[in-house]
LUMVEX-194573 format. One record per residue (C-alpha): residue number from 0; residue in three letters; x, y, z. Coordinates in Angstrom, 1 decimal. Example, Ala and Ser with C-alpha at 12.3 -4.5 7.8 and 13.67 -1.06 7.14 Angstrom:
2
   resi   resn        X        Y        Z
      0    Ala     12.3     -4.5      7.8
      1    Ser     13.7     -1.1      7.1
END
This chain:
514
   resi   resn        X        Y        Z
      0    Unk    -17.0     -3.4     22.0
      1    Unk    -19.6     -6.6     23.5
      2    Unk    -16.1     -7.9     25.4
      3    Unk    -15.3     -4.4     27.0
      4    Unk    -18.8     -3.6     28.3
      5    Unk    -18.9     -6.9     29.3
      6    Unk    -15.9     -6.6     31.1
      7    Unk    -16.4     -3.3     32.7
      8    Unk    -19.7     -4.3     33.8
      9    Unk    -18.3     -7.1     35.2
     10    Unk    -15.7     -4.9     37.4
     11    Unk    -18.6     -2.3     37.9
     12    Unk    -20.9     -5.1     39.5
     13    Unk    -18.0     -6.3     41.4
     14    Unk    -16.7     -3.0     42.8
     15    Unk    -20.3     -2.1     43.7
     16    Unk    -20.8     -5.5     45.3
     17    Unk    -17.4     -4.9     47.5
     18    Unk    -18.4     -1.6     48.6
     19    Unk    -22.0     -2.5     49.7
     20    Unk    -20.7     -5.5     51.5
     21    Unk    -18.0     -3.1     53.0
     22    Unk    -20.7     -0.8     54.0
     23    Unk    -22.5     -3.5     55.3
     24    Unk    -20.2     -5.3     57.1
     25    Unk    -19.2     -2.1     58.8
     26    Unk    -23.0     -2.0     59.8
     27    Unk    -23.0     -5.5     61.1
     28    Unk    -20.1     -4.9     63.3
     29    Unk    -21.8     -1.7     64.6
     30    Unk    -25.2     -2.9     65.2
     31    Unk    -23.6     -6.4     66.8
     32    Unk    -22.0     -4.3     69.0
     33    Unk    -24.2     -2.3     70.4
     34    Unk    -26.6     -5.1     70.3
     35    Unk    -24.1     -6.4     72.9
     36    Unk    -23.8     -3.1     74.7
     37    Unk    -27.6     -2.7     75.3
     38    Unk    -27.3     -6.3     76.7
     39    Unk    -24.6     -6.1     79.2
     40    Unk    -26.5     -2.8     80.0
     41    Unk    -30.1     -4.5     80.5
     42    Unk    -28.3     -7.5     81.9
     43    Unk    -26.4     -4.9     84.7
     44    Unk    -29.7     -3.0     85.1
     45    Unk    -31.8     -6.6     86.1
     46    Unk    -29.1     -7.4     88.4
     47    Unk    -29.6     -4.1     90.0
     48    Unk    -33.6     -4.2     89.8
     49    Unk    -33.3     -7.7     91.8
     50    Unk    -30.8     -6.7     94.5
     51    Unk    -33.8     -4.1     95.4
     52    Unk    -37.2     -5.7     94.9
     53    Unk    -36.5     -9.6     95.9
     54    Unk    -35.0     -8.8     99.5
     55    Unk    -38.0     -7.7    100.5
     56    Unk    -40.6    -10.1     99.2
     57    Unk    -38.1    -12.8    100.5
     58    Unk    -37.7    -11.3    104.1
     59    Unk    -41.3    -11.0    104.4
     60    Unk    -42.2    -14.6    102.7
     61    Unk    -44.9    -13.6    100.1
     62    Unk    -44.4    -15.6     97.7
     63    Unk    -46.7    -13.9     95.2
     64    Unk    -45.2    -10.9     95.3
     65    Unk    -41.8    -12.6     94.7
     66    Unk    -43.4    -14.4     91.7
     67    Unk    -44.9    -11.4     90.1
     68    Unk    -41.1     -9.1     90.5
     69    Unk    -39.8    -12.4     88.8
     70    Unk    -41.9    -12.8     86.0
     71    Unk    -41.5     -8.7     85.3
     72    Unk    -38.0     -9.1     85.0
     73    Unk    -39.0    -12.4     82.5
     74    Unk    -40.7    -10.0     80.5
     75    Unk    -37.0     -9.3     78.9
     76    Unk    -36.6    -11.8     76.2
     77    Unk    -33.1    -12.8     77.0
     78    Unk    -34.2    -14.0     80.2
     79    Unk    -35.5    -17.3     80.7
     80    Unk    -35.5    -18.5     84.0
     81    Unk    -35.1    -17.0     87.8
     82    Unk    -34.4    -19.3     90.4
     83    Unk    -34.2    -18.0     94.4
     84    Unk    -33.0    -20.7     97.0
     85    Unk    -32.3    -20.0    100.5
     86    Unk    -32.2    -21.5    103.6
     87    Unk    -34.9    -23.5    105.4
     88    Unk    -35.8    -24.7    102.2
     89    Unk    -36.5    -21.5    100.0
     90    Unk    -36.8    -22.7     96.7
     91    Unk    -39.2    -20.2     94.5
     92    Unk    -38.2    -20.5     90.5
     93    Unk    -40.3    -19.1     87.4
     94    Unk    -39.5    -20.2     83.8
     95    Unk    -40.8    -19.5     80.2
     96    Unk    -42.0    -22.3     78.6
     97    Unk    -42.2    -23.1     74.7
     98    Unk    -45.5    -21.5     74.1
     99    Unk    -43.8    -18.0     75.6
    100    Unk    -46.2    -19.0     79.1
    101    Unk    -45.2    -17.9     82.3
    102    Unk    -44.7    -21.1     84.9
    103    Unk    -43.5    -22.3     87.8
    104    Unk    -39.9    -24.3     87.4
    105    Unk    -39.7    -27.2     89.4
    106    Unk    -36.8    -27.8     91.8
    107    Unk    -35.1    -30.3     89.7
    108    Unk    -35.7    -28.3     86.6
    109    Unk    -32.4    -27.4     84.2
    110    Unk    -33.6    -25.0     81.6
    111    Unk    -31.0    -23.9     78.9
    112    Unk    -29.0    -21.2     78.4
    113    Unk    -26.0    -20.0     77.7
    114    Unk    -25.6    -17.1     80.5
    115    Unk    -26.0    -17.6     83.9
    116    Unk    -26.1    -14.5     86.4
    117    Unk    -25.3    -15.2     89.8
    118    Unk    -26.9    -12.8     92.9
    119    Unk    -26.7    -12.8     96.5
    120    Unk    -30.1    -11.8     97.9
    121    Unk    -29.0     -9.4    101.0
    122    Unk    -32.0     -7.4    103.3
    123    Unk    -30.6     -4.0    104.2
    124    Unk    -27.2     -4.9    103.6
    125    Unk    -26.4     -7.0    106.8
    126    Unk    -28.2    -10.0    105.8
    127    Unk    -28.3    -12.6    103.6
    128    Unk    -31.4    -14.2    102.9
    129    Unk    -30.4    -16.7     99.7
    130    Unk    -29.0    -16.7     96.2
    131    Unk    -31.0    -15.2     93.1
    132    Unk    -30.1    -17.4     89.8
    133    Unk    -30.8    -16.1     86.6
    134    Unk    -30.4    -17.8     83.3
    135    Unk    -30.3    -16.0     80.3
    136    Unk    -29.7    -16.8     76.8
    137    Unk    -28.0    -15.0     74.0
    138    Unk    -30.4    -16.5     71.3
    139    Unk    -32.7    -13.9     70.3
    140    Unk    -29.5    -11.4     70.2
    141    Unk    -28.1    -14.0     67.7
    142    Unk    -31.4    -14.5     66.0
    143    Unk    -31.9    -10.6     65.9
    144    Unk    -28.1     -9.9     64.5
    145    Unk    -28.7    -13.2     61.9
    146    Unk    -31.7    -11.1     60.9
    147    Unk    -30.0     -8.3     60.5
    148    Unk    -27.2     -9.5     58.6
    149    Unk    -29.8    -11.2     56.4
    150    Unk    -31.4     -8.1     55.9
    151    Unk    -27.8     -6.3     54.9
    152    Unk    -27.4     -9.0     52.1
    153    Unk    -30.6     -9.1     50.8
    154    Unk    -29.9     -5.0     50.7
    155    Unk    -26.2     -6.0     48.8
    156    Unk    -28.3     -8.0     46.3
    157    Unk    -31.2     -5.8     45.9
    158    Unk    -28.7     -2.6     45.7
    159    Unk    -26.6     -4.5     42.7
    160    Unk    -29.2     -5.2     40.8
    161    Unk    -30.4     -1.9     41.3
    162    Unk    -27.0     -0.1     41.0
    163    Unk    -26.3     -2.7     37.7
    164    Unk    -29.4     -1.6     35.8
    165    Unk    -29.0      2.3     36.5
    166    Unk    -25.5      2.2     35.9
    167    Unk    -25.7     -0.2     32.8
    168    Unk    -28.3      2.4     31.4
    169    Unk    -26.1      5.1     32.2
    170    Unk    -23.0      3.5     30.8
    171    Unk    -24.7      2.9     27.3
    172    Unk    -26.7      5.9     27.2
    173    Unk    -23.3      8.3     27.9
    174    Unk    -20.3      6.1     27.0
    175    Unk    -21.0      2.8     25.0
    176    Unk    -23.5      4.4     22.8
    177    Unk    -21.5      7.5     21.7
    178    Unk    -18.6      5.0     21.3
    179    Unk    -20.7      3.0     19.3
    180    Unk    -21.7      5.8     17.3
    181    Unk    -17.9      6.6     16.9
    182    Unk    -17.0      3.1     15.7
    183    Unk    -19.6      3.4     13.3
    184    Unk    -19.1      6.6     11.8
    185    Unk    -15.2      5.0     11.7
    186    Unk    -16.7      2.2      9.9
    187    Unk    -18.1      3.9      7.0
    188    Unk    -15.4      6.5      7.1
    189    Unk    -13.1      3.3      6.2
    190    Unk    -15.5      1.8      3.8
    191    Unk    -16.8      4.9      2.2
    192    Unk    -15.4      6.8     -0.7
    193    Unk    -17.2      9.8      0.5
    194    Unk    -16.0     11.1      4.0
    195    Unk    -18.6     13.9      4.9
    196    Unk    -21.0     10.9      4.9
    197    Unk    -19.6      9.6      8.4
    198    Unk    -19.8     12.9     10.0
    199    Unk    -21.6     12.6     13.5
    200    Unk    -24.6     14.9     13.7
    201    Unk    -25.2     14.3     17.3
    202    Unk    -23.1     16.0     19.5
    203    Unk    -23.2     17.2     23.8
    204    Unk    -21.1     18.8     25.6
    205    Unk    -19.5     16.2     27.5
    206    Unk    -16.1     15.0     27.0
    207    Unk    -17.6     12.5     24.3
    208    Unk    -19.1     15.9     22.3
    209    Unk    -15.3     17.1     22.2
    210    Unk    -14.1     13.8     21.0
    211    Unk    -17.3     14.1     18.1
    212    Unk    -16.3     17.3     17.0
    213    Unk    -12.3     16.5     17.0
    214    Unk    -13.9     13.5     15.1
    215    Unk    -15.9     16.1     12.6
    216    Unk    -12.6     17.8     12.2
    217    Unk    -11.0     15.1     11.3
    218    Unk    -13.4     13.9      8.7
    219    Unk    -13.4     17.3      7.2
    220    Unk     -9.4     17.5      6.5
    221    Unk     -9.6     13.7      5.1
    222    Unk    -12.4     14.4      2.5
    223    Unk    -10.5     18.0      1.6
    224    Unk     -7.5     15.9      1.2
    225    Unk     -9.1     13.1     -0.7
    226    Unk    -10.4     15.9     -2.8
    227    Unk     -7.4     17.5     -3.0
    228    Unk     -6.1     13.7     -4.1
    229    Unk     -8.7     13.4     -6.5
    230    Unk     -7.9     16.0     -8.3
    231    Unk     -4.0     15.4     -8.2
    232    Unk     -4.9     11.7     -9.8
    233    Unk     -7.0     13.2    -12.4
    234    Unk     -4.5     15.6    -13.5
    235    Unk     -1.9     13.2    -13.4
    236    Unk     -3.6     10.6    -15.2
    237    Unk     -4.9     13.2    -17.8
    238    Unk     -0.7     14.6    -18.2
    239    Unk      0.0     10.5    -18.4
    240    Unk     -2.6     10.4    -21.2
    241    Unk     -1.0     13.2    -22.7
    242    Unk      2.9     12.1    -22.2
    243    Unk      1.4      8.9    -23.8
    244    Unk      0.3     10.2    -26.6
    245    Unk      3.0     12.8    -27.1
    246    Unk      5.3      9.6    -26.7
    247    Unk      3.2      7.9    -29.3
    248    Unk      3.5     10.8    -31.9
    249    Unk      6.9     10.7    -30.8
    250    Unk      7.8      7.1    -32.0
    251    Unk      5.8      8.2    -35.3
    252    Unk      7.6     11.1    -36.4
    253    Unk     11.1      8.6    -35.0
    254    Unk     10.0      6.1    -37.7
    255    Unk      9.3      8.9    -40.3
    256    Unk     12.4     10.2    -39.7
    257    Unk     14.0      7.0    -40.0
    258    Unk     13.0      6.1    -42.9
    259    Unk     12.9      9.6    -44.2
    260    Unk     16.9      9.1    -43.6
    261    Unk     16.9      5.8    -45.2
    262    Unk     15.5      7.3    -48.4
    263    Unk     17.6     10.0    -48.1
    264    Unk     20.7      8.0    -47.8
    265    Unk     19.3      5.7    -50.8
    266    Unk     18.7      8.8    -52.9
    267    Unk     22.4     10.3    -52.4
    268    Unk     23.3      6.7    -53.7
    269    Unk     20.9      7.6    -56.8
    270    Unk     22.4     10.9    -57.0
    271    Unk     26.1      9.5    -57.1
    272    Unk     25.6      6.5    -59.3
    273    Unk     23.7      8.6    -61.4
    274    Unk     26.2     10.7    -62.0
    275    Unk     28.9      8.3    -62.3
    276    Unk     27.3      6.4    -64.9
    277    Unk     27.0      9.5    -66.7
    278    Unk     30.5      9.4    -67.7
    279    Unk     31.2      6.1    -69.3
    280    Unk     27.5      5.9    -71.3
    281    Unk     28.7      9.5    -72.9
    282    Unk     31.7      8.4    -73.8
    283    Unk     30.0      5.2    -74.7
    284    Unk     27.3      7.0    -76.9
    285    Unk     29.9      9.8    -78.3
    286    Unk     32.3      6.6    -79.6
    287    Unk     29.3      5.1    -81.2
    288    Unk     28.4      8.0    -82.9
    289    Unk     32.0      8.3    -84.2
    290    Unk     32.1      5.0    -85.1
    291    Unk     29.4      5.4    -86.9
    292    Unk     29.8      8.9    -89.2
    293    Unk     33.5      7.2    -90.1
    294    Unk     31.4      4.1    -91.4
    295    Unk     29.4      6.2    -93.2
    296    Unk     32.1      7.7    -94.7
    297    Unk     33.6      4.8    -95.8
    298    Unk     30.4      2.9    -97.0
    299    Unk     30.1      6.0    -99.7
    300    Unk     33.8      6.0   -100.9
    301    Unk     33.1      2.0   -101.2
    302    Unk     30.0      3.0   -103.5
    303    Unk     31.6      5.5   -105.7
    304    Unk     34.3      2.9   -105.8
    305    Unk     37.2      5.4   -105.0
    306    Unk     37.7      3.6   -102.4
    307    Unk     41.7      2.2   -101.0
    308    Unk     43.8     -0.1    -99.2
    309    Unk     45.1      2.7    -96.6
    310    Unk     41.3      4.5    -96.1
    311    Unk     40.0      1.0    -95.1
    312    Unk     43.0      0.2    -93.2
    313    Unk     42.1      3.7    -91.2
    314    Unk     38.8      2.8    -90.7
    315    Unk     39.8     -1.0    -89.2
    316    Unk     42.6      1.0    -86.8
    317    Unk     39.6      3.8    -86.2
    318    Unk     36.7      0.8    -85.5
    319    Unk     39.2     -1.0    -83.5
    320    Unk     39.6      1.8    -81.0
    321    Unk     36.2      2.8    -80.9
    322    Unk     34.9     -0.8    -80.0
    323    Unk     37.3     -0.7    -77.6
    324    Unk     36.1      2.5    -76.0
    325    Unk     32.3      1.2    -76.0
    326    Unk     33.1     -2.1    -74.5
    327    Unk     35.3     -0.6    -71.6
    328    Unk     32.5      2.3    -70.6
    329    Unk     29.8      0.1    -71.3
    330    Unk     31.7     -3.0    -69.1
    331    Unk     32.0     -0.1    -66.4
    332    Unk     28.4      1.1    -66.6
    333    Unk     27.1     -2.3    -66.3
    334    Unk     29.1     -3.1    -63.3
    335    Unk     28.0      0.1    -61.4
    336    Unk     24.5     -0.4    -62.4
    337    Unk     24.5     -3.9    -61.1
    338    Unk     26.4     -3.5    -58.2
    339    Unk     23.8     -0.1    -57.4
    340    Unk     20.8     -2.2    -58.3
    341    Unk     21.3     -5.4    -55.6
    342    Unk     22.4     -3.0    -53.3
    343    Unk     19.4     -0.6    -53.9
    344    Unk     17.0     -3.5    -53.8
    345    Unk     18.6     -4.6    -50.3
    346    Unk     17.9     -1.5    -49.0
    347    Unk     14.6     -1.1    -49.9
    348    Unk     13.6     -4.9    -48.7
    349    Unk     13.7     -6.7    -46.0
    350    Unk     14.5    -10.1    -47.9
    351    Unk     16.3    -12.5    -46.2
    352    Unk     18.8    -15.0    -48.5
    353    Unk     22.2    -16.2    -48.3
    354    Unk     25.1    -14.0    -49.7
    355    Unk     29.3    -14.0    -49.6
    356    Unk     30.0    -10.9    -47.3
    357    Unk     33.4    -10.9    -49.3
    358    Unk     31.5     -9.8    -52.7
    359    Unk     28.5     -8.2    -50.6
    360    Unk     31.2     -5.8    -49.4
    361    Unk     32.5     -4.9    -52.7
    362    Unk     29.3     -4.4    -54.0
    363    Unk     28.8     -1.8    -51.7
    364    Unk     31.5      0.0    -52.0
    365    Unk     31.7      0.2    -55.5
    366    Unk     27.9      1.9    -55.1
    367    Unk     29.8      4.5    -52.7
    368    Unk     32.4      5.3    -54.7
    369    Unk     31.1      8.1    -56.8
    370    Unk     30.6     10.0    -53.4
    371    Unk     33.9      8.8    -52.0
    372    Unk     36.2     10.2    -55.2
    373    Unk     35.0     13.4    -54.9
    374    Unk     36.6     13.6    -51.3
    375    Unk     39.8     11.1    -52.6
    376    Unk     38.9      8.8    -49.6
    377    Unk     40.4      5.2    -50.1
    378    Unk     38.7      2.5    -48.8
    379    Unk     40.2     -0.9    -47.9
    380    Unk     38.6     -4.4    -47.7
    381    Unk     39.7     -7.4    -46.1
    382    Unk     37.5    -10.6    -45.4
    383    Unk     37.8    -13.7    -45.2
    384    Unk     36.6    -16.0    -48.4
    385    Unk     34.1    -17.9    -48.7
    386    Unk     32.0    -16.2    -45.4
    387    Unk     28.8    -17.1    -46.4
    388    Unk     25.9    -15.1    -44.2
    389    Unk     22.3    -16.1    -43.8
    390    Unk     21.0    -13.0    -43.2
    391    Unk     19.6    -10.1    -44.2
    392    Unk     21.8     -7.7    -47.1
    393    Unk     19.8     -4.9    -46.9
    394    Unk     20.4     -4.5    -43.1
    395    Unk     24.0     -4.9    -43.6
    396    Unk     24.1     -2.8    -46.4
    397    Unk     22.6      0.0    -44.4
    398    Unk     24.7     -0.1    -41.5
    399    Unk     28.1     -0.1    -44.0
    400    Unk     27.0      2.7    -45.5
    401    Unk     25.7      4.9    -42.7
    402    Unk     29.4      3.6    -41.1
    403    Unk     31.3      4.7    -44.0
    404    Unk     29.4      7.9    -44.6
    405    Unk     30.0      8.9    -41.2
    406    Unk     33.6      8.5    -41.6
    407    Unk     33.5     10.7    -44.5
    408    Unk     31.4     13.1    -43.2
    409    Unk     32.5     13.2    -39.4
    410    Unk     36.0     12.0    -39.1
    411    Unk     37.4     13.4    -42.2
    412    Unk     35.0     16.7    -42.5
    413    Unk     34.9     16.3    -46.2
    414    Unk     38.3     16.7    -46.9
    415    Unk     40.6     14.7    -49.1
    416    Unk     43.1     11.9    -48.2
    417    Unk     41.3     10.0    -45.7
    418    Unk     41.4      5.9    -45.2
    419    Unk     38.8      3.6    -44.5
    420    Unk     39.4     -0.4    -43.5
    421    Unk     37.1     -2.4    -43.6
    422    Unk     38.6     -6.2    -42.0
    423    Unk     35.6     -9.5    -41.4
    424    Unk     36.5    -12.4    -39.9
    425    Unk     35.3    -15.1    -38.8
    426    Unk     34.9    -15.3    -34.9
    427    Unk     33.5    -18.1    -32.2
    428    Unk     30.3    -19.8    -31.9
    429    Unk     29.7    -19.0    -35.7
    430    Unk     29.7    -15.7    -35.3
    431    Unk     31.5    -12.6    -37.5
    432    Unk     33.5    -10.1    -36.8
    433    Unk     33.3     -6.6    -38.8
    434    Unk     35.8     -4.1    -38.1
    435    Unk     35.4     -0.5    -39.6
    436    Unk     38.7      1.6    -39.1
    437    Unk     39.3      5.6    -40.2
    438    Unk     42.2      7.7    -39.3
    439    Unk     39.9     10.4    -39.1
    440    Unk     40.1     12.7    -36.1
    441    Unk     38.4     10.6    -34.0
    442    Unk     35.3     11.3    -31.3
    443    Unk     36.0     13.0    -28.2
    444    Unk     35.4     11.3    -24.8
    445    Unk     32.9     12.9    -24.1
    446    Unk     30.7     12.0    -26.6
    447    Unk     31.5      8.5    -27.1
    448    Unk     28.3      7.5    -24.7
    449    Unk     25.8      9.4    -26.8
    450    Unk     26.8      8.8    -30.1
    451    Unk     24.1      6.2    -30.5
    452    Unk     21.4      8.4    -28.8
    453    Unk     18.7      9.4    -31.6
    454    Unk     19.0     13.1    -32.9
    455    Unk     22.7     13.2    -31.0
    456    Unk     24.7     15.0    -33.6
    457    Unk     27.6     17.4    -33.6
    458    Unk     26.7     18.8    -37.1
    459    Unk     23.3     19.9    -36.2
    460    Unk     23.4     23.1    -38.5
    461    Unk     25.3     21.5    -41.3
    462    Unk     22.4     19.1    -42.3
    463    Unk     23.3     16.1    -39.4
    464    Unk     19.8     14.6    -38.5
    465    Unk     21.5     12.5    -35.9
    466    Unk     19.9      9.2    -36.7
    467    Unk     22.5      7.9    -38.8
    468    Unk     24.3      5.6    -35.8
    469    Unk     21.0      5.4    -34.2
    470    Unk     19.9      3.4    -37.4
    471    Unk     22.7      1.5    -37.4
    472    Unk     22.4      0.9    -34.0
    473    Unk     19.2     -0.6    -33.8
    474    Unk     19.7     -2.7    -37.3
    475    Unk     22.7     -4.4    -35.6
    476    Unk     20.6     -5.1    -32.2
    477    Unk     17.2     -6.4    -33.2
    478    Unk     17.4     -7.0    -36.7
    479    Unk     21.2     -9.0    -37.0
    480    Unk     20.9    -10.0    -33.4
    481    Unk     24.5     -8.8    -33.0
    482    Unk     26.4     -5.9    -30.7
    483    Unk     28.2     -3.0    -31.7
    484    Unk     31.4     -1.0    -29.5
    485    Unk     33.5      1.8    -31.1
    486    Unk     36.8      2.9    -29.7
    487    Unk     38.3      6.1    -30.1
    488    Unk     40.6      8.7    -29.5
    489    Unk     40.6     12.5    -30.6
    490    Unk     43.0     12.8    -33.3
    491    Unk     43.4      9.0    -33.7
    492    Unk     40.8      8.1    -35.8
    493    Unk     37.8      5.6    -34.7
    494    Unk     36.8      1.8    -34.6
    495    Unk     33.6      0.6    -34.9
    496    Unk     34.0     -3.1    -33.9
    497    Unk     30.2     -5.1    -35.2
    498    Unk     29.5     -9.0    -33.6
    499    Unk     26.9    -10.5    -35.6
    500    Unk     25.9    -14.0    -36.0
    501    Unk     26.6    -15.6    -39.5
    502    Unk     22.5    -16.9    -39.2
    503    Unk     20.7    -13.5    -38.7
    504    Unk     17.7    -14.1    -36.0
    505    Unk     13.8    -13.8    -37.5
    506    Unk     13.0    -10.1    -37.3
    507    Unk     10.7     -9.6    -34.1
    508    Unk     11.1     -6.1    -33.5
    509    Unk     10.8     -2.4    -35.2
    510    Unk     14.3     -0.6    -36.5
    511    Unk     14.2      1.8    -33.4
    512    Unk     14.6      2.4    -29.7
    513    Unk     11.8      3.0    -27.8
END
C-alpha cells in the first residue's frame, strides 16, 4: 500500500508539474510575444513622433526645444540615447546615464544597445535637415519577460505544493483510506475465526461504498458458510465417534463370536468323544461285571467242594475272553481319551512346544472320528516322517479341524461316502506344505473370493455362523505366519493348499481381521 501511494503520488506530482509548466510555458510564449508586439509598436510609434516634432525644432535651431522633444521620447525605458547630426555641424545628443539622469551625450560618446533606429530628419517633406539616431535596448524587455518567467515557476512550485497537499489529503481521505480500511477488514477476515467481525461499518456512496457493501456481502456468505461448515464437521466428527465405536463393539462381539465358535467347535469334540467312549467303557464295565458273577459262581462251587475239572476249565475259557474284551475297550478308551485330551488342551492354550505333525495329525483325527463315522467319511493322511514343527498345536489343531469340518459339512452336505486327504510335506526355505483335498462338490466361482470374509456363509439358516474359514484364516496369517489358497471347481471337490513355516513366528497379533 506505502509503495503504491508513493508511486501514484509520485505520477500525480509529476503530471501536475507537466501541466503547470505546459500552462506556463504557453503563457511565456504569449506574454513574450506581445511583449515584442507592444515594442515594435512603441518603437514604430517614436519613429513617427520624431519625423513630426524634431523637423521643426531643427529648422528653427532651438536647441532647447529639441532637447526637451528628446528627452520625452527618453522617457520610454527602452530608449537610451537620441543622437541628431546634420550639416554645418549639427550635433545635439541626449543620453540616460546610470543613476536613470537625463544628460547631454558628448559627440564622441558610444552608449550601448542592442537596437539602433535610423531616421532622416526632413522639414515639410522637401528637405532634409540631418539624421535622427536612436539607440534602444531590449534589456528591460528581457529583464521584464525573465521576471515573468520567474514569476511562472515560482507559480509551478507554489501550485505543486499546493496541488500535492490537497490532492494527497484527498487521495487518503477518499481512496487510500477506504482501501486501507479494506485491507484491514481482509486482514482479520483471514486471521479471524469469526467473519462478521471484519464487516466494515462505514460506508458512502461512492464507488468505494459499493465495493464496502459487495465486501459486507461477501463476509456474510463466508461466515454462513463457515457455519454451515461448522456444523457439517461437528456432525461428521460426532457420526466418526459413533462409526468408531460401533466399529469397536463390532470387533468385540467379532472376538465373542470367535471364540464363542471355538468353544463350540471344542464342545462338538466333547459331544463326540463323549459319546464314542461310551461304547467301549460299557462294554468294558458289562465284561467286568460278567467276569465277575461267573467268579463268584465258581468261588462257591470251590467252597462246597463240588467243584470239577470241566467247570474250572469253563471259567479259564470264560475269564480268558472277558479279559480280552476289557483290555481291548479299555486300550481303545484310553487312546481316544488321550488323543481328545492333547488335542483339547491345544485348543484351549496358546502353548508353544515342539511336536511331529505326522502323530499331531493323527491325533486329531482320531478326536474327529466319532463325528466323521456317523457320516461314513474316510479320511486320509500322508506326511512326511520325522517333520518336527516349532510351533503352536492348538493353532494347527484348530484350523484342521474347522478344514475338515467344513468338508463334511459343506462339500459333502452330511451325506455318506465322502474322502478327505490330508498330504504335508516338506517345502523350501524350511517351510511346510499342508494340503487338504475333498471330492466334495466343490465351491462355485463365485464365491471363492469371499469365503474367508467373516460371517460369509452359504448355510446361513442351517446353523453356518460363517466364521469357521475366517478363523482359520486369520490363525494361518498372524498366528503361524504362513498363507493359505484354495482351488476349486463345482462338482470337483476343493483344495485348500496351507504354507507355514516349520518355526511358527512369536504371536504379535489378535485371531481376527480388523
Amino acid at each position: 500500500m506505502n509503495s503504491i501511494k508513493s508511486k501514484l503520488r509520485l505520477w500525480l506530482m509529476m503530471g501536475v508539474t507537466v501541466i503547470v509548466a505546459i500552462t506556463g510555458l504557453l503563457s511565456y510564449n504569449q506574454n513574450r510575444s506581445q511583449d515584442e508586439a507592444d515594442y515594435q509598436a512603441q518603437r514604430a510609434s517614436l519613429q513617427a513622433r520624431l519625423s513630426l516634432s524634431l523637423p521643426h525644432g531643427v529648422w528653427q535651431m532651438d536647441d532647447s526645444y529639441t532637447r526637451l522633444t528628446l528627452d520625452a521620447e527618453l522617457g520610454w525605458n527602452s530608449v537610451v540615447a537620441i543622437r541628431i547630426t546634420g550639416d554645418a555641424g549639427l550635433n545635439i545628443g541626449r543620453i540616460r546615464s546610470d543613476n536613470n539622469t537625463l544628460r547631454d551625450m558628448a559627440p564622441s560618446e558610444k552608449p550601448g544597445s542592442d537596437d539602433v533606429l535610423s531616421l532622416p530628419i526632413i522639414y515639410q517633406n522637401r528637405e532634409k535637415l540631418g539624421t535622427a539616431t536612436v539607440y534602444l535596448s531590449r534589456s528591460q524587455l528581457e529583464h521584464r519577460q525573465l521576471v515573468h518567467l520567474l514569476e511562472i515557476l515560482l507559480e509551478i512550485v507554489v501550485l505543486d505544493v499546493l496541488i500535492f497537499f490537497v490532492m494527497t489529503y484527498n487521495l487518503n481521505r477518499f481512496v487510500f483510506d477506504p482501501l486501507k480500511r479494506l485491507q484491514d477488514a481482509l486482514n482479520r477476515a483471514a486471521s479471524s475465526d469469526d467473519a462478521k467481525s471484519s464487516r466494515i461499518s462505514q460506508q458512502t456512496q461512492d464507488e468505494f461504498g459499493a465495493v464496502t457493501r459487495s465486501f459486507n456481502r461477501i463476509v456474510d456468505r463466508i461466515s454462513a458458510d463457515l457455519a454451515m461448515r461448522t456444523a457439517a464437521e461437528a456432525q461428521a466428527r460426532q457420526e466418526k465417534d459413533n462409526a468408531e465405536l460401533a466399529l469397536r463393539q463390532l470387533v468385540q462381539t467379532q472376538q465373542t463370536l470367535v471364540e464363542a465358535e471355538k468353544l463350540a467347535s471344542l464342545g462338538s469334540l466333547v459331544a463326540g468323544v463323549a459319546h464314542e467312549i461310551n461304547t467301549p467303557v460299557g462294554i468294558t464295565l458289562t465284561t467286568a461285571s460278567h467276569l465277575a458273577t461267573t467268579t463268584l459262581h465258581i468261588t462257591e462251587k470251590l467252597d462246597n467242594g463240588g467243584i470239577k475239572k470241566s467247570d474250572f476249565q469253563a471259567y479259564l475259557d470264560t475269564a480268558k475272553e472277558c479279559c480280552e474284551l476289557i483290555l481291548s475297550n479299555a486300550e481303545r478308551a484310553a487312546n481316544l481319551i488321550h488323543s481328545f485330551k492333547q488335542v483339547a488342551v491345544d485348543q484351549t492354550s496358546e502353548q508353544r512346544r515342539d511336536f511331529q505333525l505326522n502323530d499331531y495329525l493323527s491325533e486329531i483325527v482320531t478326536s474327529l472320528k466319532p463325528r466323521f463315522k456317523r457320516s461314513q467319511t474316510s479320511i486320509e493322511i500322508s506326511c512326511e516322517d520325522d517333520l518336527l514343527l516349532d510351533s503352536y498345536p492348538g493353532a494347527v489343531s484348530q484350523v484342521i479341524t474347522n478344514l475338515l469340518v467344513n468338508a463334511l459339512v459343506h462339500g459333502f452336505d452330511e451325506k455318506p461316502g465322502g474322502t478327505i486327504s490330508i498330504h504335508a510335506e516338506r517345502s523350501s526355505n524350511n517351510n511346510v506344505k499342508l494340503s487338504i483335498q475333498d471330492n466334495g462338490k466343490g465351491i462355485p466361482a463365485e464365491n471363492l473370493s469371499r469365503i474367508f470374509d467373516p460371517f460369509f456363509t452359504t448355510r446361513r439358516g442351517s446353523g453356518g455362523s460363517g466364521l469357521g474359514l475366517h478363523i482359520v484364516y486369520n490363525i494361518i496369517r498372524q498366528r503361524l505366519g504362513g498363507s493359505i489358497e484354495v482351488h476349486s471347481e463345482a462338482g470337483k471337490g476343493s483344495n485348500f493348499i496351507i504354507t507355514m513355516p516349520c518355526i511358527a513366528p512369536e504371536i504379535q497379533h489378535k485371531e481376527f481381521k480388523q
